[in-house]
N, CA, C and O atoms as a GROMACS GRO file, in nm:
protein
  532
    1UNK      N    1   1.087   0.994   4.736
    1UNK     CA    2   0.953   1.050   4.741
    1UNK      C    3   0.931   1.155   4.631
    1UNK      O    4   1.017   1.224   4.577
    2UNK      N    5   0.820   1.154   4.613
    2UNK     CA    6   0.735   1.278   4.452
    2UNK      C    7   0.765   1.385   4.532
    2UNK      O    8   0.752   1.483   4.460
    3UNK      N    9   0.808   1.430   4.674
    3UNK     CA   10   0.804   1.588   4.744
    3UNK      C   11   0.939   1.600   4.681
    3UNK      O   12   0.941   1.711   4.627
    4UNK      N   13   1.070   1.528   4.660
    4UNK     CA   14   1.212   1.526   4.608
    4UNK      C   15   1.238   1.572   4.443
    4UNK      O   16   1.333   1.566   4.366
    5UNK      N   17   1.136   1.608   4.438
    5UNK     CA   18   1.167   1.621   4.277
    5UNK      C   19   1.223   1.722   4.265
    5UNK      O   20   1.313   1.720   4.182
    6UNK      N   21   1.199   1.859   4.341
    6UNK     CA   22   1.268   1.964   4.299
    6UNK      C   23   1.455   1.983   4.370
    6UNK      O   24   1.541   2.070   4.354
    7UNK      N   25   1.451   1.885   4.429
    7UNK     CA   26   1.614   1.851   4.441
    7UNK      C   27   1.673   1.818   4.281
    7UNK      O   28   1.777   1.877   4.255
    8UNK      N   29   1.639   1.762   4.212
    8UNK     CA   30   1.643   1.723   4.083
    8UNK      C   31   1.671   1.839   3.982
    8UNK      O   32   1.719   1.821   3.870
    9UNK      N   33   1.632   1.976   4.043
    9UNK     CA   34   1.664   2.120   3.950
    9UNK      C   35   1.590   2.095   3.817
    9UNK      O   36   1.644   2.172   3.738
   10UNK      N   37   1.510   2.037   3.763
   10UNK     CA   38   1.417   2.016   3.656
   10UNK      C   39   1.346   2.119   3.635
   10UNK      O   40   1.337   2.184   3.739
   11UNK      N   41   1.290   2.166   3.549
   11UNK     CA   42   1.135   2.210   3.526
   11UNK      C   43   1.022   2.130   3.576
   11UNK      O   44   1.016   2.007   3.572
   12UNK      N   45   0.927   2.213   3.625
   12UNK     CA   46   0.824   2.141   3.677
   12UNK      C   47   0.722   2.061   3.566
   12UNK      O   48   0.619   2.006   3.606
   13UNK      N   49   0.759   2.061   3.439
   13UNK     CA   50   0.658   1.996   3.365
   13UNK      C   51   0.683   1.858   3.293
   13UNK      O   52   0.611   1.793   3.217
   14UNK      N   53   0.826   1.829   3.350
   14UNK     CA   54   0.927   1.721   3.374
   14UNK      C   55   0.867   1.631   3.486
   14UNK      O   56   0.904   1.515   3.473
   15UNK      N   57   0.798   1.648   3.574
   15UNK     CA   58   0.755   1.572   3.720
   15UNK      C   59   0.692   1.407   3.704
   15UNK      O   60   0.716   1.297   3.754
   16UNK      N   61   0.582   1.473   3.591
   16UNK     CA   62   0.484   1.353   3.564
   16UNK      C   63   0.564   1.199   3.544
   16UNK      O   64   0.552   1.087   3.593
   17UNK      N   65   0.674   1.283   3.416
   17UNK     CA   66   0.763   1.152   3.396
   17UNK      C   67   0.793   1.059   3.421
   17UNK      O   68   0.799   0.949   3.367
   18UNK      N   69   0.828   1.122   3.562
   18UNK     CA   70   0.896   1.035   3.673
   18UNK      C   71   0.849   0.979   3.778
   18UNK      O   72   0.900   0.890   3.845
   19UNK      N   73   0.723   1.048   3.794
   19UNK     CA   74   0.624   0.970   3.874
   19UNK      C   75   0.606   0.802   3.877
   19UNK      O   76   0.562   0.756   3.772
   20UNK      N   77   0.624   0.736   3.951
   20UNK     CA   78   0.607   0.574   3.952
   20UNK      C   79   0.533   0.547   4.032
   20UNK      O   80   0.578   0.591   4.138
   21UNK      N   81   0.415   0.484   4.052
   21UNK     CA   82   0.347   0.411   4.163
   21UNK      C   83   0.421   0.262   4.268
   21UNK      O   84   0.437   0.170   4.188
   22UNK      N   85   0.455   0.226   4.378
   22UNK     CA   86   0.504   0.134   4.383
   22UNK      C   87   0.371   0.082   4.523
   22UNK      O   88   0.344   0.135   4.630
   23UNK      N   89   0.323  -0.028   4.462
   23UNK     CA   90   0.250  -0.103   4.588
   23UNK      C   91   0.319  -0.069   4.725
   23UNK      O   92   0.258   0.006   4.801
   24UNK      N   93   0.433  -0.116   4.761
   24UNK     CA   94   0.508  -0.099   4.867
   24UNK      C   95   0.540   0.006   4.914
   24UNK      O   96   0.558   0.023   5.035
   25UNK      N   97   0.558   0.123   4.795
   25UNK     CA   98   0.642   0.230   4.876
   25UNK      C   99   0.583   0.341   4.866
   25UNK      O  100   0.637   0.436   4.923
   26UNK      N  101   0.431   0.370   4.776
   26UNK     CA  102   0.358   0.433   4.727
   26UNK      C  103   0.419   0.516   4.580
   26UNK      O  104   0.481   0.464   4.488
   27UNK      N  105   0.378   0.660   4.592
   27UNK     CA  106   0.412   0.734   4.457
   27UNK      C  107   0.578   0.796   4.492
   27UNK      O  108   0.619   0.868   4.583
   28UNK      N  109   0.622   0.757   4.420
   28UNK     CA  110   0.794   0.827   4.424
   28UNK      C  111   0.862   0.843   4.281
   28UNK      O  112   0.813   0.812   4.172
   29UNK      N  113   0.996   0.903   4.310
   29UNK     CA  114   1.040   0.936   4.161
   29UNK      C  115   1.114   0.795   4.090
   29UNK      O  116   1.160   0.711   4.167
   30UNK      N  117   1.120   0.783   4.008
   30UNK     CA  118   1.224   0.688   3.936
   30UNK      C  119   1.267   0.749   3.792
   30UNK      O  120   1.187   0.773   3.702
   31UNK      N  121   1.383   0.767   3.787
   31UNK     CA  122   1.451   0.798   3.722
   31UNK      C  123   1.457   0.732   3.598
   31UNK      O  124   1.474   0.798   3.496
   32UNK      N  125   1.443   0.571   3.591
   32UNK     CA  126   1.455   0.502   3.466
   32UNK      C  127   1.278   0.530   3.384
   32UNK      O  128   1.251   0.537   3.265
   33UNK      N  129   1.195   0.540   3.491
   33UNK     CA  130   1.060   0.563   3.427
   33UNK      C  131   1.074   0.686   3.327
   33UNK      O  132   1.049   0.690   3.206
   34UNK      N  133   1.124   0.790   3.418
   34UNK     CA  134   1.103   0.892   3.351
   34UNK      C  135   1.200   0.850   3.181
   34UNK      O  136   1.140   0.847   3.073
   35UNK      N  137   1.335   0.828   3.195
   35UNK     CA  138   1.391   0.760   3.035
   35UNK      C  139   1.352   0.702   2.984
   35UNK      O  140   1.387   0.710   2.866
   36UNK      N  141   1.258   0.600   3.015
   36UNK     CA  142   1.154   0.471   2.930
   36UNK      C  143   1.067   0.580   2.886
   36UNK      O  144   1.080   0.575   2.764
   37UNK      N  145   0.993   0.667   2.910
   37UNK     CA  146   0.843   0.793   2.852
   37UNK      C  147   0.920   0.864   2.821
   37UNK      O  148   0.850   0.949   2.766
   38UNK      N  149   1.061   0.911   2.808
   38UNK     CA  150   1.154   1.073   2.741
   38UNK      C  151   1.201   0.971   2.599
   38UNK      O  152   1.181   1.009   2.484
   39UNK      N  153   1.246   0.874   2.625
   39UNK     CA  154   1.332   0.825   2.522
   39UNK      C  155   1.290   0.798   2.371
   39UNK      O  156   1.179   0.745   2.378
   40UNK      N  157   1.322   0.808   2.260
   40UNK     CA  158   1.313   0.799   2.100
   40UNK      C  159   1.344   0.649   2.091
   40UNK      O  160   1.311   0.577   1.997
   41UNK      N  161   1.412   0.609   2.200
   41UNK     CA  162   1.454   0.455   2.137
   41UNK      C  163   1.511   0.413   2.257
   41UNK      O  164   1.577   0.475   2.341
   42UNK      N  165   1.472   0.286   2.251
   42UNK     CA  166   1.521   0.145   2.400
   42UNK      C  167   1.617   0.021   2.303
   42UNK      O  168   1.599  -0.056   2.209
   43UNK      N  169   1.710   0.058   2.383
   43UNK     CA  170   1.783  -0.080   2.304
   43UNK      C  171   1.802  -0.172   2.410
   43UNK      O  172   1.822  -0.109   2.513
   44UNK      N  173   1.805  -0.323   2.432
   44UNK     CA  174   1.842  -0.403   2.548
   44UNK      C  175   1.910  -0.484   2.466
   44UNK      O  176   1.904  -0.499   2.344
   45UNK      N  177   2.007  -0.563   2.593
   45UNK     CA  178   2.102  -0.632   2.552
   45UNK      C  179   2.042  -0.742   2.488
   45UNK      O  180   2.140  -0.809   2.519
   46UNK      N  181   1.973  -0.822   2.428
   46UNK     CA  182   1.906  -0.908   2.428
   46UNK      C  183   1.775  -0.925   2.380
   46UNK      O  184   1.682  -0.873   2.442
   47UNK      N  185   1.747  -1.010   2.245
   47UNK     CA  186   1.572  -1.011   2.232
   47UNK      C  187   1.517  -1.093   2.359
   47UNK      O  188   1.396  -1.086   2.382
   48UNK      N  189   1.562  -1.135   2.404
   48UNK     CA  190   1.492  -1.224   2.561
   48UNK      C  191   1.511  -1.124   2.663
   48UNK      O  192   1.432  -1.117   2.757
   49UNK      N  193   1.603  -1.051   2.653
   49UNK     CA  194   1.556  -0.941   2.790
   49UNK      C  195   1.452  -0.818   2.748
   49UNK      O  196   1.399  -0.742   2.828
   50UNK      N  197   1.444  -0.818   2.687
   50UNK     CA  198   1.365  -0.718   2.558
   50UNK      C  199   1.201  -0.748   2.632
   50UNK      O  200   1.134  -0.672   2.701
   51UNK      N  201   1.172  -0.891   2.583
   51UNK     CA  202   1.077  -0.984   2.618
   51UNK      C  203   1.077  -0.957   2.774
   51UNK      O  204   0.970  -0.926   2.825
   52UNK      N  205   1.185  -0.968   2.852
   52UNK     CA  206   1.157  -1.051   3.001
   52UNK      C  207   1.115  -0.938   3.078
   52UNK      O  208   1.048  -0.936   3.181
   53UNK      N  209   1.156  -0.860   3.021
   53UNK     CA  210   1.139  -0.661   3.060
   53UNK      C  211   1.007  -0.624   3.086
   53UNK      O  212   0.976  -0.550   3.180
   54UNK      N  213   0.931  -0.670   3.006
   54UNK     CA  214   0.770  -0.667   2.971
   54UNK      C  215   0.696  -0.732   3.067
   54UNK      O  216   0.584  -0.683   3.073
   55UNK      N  217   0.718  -0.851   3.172
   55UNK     CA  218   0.638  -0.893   3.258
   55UNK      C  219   0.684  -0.862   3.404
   55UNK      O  220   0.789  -0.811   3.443
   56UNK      N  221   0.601  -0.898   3.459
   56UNK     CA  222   0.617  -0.838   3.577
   56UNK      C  223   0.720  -0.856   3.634
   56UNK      O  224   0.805  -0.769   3.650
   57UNK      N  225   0.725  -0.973   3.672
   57UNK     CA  226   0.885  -1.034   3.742
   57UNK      C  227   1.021  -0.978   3.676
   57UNK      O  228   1.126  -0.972   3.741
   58UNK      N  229   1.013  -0.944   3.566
   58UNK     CA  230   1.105  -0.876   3.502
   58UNK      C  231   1.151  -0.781   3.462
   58UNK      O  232   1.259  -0.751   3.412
   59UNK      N  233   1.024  -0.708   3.495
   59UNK     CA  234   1.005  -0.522   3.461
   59UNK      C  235   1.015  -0.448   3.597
   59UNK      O  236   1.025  -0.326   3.605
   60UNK      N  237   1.013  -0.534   3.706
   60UNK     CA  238   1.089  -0.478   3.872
   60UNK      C  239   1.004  -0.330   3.840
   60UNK      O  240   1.052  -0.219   3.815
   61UNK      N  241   0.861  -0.371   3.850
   61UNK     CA  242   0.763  -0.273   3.877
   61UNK      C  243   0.773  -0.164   3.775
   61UNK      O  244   0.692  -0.075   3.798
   62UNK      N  245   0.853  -0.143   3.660
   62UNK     CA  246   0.864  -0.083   3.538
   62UNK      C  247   0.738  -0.174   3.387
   62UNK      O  248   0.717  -0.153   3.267
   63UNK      N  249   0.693  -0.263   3.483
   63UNK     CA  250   0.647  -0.370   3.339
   63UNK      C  251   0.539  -0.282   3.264
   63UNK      O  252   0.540  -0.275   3.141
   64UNK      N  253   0.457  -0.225   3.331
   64UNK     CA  254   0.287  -0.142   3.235
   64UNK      C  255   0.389  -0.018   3.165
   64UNK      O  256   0.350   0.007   3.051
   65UNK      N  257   0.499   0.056   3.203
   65UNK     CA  258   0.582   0.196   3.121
   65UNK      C  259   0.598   0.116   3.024
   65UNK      O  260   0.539   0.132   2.917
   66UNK      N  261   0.689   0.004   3.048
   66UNK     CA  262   0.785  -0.078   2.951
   66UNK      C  263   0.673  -0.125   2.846
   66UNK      O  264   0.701  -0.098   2.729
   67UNK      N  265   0.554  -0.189   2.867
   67UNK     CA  266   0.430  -0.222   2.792
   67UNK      C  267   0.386  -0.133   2.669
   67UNK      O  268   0.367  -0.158   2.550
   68UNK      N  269   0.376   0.009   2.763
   68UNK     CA  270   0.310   0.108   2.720
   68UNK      C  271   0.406   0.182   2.606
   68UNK      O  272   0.353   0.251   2.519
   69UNK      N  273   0.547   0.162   2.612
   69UNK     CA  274   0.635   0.208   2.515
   69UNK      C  275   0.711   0.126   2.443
   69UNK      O  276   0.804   0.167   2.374
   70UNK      N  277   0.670  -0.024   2.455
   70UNK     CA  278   0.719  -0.146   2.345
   70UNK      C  279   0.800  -0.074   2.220
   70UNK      O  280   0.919  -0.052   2.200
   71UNK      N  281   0.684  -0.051   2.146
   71UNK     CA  282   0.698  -0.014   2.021
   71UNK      C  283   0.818   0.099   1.973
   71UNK      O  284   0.834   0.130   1.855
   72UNK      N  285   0.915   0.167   2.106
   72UNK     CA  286   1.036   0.229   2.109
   72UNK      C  287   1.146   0.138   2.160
   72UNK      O  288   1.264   0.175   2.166
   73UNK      N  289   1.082  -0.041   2.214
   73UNK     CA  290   1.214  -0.137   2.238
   73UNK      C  291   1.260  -0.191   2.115
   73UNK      O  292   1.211  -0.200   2.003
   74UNK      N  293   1.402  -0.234   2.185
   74UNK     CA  294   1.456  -0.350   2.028
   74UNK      C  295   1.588  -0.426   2.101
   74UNK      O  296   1.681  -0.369   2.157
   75UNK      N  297   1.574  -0.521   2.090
   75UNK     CA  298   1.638  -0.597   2.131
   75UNK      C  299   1.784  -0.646   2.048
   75UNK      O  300   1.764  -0.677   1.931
   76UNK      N  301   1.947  -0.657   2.102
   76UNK     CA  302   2.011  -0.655   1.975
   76UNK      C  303   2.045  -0.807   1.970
   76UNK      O  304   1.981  -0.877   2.048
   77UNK      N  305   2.136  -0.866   1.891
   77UNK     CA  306   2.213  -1.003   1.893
   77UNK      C  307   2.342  -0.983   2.027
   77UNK      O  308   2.434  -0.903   2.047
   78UNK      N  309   2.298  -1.083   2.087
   78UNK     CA  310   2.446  -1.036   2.195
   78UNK      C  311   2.569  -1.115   2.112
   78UNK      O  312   2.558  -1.219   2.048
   79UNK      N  313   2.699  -1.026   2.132
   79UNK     CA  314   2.822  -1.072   2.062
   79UNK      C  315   2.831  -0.977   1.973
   79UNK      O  316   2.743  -0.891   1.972
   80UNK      N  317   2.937  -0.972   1.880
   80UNK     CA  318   2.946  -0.898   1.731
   80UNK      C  319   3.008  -0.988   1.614
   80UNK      O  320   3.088  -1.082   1.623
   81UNK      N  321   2.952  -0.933   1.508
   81UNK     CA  322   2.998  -1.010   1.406
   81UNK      C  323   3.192  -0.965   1.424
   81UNK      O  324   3.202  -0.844   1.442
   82UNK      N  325   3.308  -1.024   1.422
   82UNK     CA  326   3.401  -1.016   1.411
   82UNK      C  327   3.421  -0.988   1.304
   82UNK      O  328   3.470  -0.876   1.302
   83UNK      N  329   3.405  -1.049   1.157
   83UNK     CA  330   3.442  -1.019   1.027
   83UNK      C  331   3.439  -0.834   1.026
   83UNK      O  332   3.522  -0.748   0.996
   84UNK      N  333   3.305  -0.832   1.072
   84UNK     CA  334   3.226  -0.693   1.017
   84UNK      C  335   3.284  -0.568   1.053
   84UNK      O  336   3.286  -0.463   0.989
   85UNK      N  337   3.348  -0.602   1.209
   85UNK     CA  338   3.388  -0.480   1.309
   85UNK      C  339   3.499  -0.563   1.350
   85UNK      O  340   3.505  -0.647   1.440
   86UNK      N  341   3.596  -0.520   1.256
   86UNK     CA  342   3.718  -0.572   1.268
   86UNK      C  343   3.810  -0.460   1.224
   86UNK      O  344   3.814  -0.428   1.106
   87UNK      N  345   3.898  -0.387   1.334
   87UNK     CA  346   3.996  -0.265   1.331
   87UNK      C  347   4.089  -0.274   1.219
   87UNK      O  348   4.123  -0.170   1.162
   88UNK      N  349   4.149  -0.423   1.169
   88UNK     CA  350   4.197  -0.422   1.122
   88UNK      C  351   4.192  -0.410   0.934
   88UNK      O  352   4.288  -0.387   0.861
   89UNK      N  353   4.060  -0.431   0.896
   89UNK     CA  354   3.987  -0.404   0.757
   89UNK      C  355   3.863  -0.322   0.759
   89UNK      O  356   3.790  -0.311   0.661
   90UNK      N  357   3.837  -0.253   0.896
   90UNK     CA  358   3.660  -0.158   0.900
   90UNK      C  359   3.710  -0.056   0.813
   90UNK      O  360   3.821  -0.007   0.833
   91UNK      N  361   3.629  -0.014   0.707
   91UNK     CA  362   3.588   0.032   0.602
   91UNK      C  363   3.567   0.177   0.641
   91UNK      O  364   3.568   0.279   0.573
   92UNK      N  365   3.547   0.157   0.773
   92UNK     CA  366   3.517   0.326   0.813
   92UNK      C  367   3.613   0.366   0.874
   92UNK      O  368   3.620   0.484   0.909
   93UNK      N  369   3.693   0.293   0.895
   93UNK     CA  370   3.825   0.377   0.975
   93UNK      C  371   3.977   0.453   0.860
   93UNK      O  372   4.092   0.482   0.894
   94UNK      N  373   3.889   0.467   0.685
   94UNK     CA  374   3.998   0.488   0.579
   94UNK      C  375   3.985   0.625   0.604
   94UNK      O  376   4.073   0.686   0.542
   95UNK      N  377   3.900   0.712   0.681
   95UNK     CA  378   3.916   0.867   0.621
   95UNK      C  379   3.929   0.929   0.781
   95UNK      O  380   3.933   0.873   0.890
   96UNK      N  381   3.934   1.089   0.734
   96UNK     CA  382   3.961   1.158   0.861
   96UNK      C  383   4.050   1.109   0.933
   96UNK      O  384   4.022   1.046   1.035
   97UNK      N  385   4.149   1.124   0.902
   97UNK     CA  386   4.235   1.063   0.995
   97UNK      C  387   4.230   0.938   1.099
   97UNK      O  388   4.320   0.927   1.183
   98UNK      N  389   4.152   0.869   1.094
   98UNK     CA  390   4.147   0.770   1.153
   98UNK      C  391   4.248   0.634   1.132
   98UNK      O  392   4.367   0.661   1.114
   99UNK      N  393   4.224   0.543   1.132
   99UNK     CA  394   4.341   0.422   1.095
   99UNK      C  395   4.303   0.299   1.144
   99UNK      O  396   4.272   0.277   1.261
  100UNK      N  397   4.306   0.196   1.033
  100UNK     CA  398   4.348   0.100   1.065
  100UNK      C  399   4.412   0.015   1.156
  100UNK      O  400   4.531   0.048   1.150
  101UNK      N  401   4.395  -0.111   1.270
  101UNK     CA  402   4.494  -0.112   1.352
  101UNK      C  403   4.487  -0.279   1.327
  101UNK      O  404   4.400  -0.311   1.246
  102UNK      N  405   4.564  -0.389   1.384
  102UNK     CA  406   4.570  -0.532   1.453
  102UNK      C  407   4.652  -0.483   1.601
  102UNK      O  408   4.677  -0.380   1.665
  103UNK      N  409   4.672  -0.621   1.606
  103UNK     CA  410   4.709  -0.649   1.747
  103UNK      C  411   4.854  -0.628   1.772
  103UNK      O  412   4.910  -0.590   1.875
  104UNK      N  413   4.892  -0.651   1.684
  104UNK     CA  414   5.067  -0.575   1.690
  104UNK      C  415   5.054  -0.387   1.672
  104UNK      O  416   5.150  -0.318   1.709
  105UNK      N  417   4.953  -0.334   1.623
  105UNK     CA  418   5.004  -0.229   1.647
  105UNK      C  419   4.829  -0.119   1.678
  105UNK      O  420   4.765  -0.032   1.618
  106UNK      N  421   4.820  -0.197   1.806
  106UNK     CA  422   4.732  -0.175   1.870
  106UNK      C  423   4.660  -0.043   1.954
  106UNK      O  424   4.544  -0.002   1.963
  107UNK      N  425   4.800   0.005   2.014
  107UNK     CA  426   4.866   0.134   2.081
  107UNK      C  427   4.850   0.187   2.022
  107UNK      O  428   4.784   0.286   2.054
  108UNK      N  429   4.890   0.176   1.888
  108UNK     CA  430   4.909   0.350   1.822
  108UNK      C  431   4.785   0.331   1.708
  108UNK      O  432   4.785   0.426   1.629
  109UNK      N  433   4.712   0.260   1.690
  109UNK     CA  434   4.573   0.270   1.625
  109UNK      C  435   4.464   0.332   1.752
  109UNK      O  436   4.387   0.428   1.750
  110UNK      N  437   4.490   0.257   1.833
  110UNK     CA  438   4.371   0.287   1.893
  110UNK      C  439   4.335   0.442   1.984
  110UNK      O  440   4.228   0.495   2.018
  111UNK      N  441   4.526   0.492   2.009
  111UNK     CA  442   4.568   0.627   2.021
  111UNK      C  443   4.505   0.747   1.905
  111UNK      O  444   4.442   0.849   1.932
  112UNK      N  445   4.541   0.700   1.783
  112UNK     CA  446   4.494   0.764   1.689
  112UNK      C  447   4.346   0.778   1.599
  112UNK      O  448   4.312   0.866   1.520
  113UNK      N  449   4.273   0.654   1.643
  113UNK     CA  450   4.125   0.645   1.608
  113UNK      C  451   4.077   0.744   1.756
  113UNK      O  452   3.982   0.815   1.723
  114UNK      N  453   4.101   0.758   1.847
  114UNK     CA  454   4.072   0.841   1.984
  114UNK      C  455   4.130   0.988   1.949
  114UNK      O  456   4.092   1.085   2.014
  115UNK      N  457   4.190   0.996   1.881
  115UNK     CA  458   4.230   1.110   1.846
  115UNK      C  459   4.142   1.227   1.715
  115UNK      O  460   4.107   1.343   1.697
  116UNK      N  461   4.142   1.101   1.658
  116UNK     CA  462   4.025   1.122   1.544
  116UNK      C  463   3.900   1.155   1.585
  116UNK      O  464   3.835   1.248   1.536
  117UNK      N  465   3.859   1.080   1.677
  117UNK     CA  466   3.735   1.115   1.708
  117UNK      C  467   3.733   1.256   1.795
  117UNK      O  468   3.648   1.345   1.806
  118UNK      N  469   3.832   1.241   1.839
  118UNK     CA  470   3.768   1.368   1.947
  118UNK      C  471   3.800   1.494   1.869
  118UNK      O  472   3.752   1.599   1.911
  119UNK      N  473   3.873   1.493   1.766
  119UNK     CA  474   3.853   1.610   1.704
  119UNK      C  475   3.732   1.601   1.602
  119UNK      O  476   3.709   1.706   1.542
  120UNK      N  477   3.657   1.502   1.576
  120UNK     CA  478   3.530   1.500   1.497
  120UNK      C  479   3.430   1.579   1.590
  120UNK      O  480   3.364   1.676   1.552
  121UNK      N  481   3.428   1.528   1.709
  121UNK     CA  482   3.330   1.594   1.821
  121UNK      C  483   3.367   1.685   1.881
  121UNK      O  484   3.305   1.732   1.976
  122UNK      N  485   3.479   1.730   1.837
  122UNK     CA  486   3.528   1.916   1.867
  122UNK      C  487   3.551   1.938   2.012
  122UNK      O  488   3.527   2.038   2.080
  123UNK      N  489   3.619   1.790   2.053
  123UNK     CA  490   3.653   1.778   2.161
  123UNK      C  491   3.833   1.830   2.188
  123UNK      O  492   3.935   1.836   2.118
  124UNK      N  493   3.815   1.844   2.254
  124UNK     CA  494   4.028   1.895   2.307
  124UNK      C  495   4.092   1.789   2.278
  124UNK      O  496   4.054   1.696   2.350
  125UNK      N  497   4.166   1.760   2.209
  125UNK     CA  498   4.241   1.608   2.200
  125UNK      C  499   4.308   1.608   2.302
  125UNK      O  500   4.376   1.709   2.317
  126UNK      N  501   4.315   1.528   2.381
  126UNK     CA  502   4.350   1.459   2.557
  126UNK      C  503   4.413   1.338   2.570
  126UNK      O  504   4.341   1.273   2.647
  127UNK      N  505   4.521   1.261   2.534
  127UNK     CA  506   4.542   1.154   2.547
  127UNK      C  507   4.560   1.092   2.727
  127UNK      O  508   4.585   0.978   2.766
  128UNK      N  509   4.543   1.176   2.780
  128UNK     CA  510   4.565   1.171   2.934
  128UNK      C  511   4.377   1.150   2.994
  128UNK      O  512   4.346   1.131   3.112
  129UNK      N  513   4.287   1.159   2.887
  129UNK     CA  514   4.131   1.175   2.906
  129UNK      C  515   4.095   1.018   2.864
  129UNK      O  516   4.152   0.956   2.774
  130UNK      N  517   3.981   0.962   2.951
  130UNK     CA  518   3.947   0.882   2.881
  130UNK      C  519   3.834   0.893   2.824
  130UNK      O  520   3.766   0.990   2.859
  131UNK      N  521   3.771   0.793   2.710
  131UNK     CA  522   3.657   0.843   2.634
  131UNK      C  523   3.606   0.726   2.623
  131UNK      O  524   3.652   0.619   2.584
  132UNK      N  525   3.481   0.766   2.669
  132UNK     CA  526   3.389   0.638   2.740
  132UNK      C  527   3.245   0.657   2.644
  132UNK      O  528   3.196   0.768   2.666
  133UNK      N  529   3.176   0.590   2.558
  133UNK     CA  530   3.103   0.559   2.512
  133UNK      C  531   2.960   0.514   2.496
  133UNK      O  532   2.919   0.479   2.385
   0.00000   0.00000   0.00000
């Protein structure tokens, strides 16, 4: 319910956001509404979910937000190019300490690209932490 919002610890000028109308259940909060109207950018898995998002049956009562903020969706290619993002020749893994890895020496690339990073983001290096993306 819209009376729950201040469980949420927000600012009150945050409310509107989140406001959703639902035929069934009347005015209540939703959380993804409010990220579809806050957000700079929508990525979906998929140019067809991108699309399927937009109608009704598919926008699960999000379809007029999702409408109304198109022009911040984008839909990607599902899969990855392998050549491109490949540990073992990525082009970006030559500096900062980062590294190169294959499948034989998998462990200790992928130990040390995690290592790399978290001191890029001025994080505690933690090998006991996981780092989730």
């Amino acid at each position: 319910p819209v009376d729950d919002f201040n469980i949420m610890d927000l600012p009150e000028h945050y409310m509107d956001h989140f406001k959703l109308y639902d035929p069934l259940g009347g005015q209540h909060n939703n959380v993804f509404a409010a990220g579809l109207k806050m957000a700079d950018r929508v990525v979906t898995v998929s140019h067809g979910y991108m699309w399927e998002l937009k109608t009704m049956e598919g926008g699960w009562g999000l379809h007029d937000i999702i409408n109304q903020n198109d022009w911040k969706l984008d839909g990607i290619v599902n899969g990855i190019d392998t050549a491109e993002w490949n540990p073992a020749v990525d082009v970006h893994l030559h500096s900062d300490d980062y590294t190169n890895y294959t499948r034989d020496t998998l462990d200790i690339g992928k130990r040390q690209c995690k290592a790399a990073l978290q001191r890029e983001l001025g994080l505690q290096v933690r090998d006991d932490v996981p780092l989730i993306g």
